[in-house]
Steps between C-alpha positions, in 0.01 A plus 500: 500500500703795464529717225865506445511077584288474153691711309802307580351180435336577206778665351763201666277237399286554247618719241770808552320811458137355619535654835518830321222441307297366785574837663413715184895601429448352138774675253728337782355174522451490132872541431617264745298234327587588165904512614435137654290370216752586261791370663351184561441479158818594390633196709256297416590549094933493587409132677285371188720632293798261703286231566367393128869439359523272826196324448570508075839304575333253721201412228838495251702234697202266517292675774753286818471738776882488602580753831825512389394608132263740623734657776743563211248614255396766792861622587561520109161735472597705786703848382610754712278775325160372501564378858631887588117562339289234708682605850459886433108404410508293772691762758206731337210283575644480906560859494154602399324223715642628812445858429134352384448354860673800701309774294136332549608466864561840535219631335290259672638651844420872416132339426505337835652796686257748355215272580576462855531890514 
C-alpha cells in the first residue's frame, strides 16, 4: 500500500493528525488532535449540559416518556448562542479533518515520489 493511501486513511479514519504522526510530522499531527479533541469535548459538555434539564423534567413529571414533551423540552433548550458555538466547533472539527486527510496525503506522496526516485 502506498504511502500517501495510509496517511489518508489513517488520518480520515482513524484519528486526524495520525497520518502525520505515522509519517514523523508530529508538532502538526499533535495539534490537529489536540484542536479535534477539544472540540469534541466542548460539544460533548454544551449537549450534557442541554440534555440533563431534559432528562431532570422527565424524572419530575413521573418519568412518562412523552415525544411530544420531550420535542418541546428540546426546542425550549435550544438558544441561538450556544448553537452559534456547537456549529462553529463543529464547522472546526470538518475543517481540520479534511485538511488532516489532504495534508497526510500529501506528505505521504512526496514519501512515495522520493522513494520511487
Amino acid at each position: 500500500m502506498k504511502n500517501s493511501l495510509k496517511g489518508a486513511l489513517l488520518s480520515g479514519l482513524v484519528l486526524p493528525g495520525l497520518g502525520q504522526v505515522f509519517f514523523r510530522h508530529y508538532m502538526r499531527g499533535i495539534a490537529l488532535m489536540l484542536v479535534i479533541c477539544a472540540s469534541l469535548s466542548v460539544m460533548t459538555a454544551l449537549i450534557v449540559a442541554k440534555a440533563l434539564p431534559i432528562f431532570e423534567k422527565i424524572e419530575a413529571d413521573g418519568g412518562e416518556i412523552d415525544i411530544s414533551m420531550i420535542n418541546t423540552a428540546v426546542n425550549q433548550a435550544a438558544t441561538t448562542s450556544d448553537s452559534l458555538l456547537f456549529n462553529g466547533l463543529m464547522l472546526l472539527v470538518l475543517i481540520c479533518w479534511i485538511l488532516a486527510v489532504v495534508d497526510a496525503y500529501r506528505i505521504g506522496r512526496k514519501m512515495d515520489q522520493s522513494q520511487t526516485s
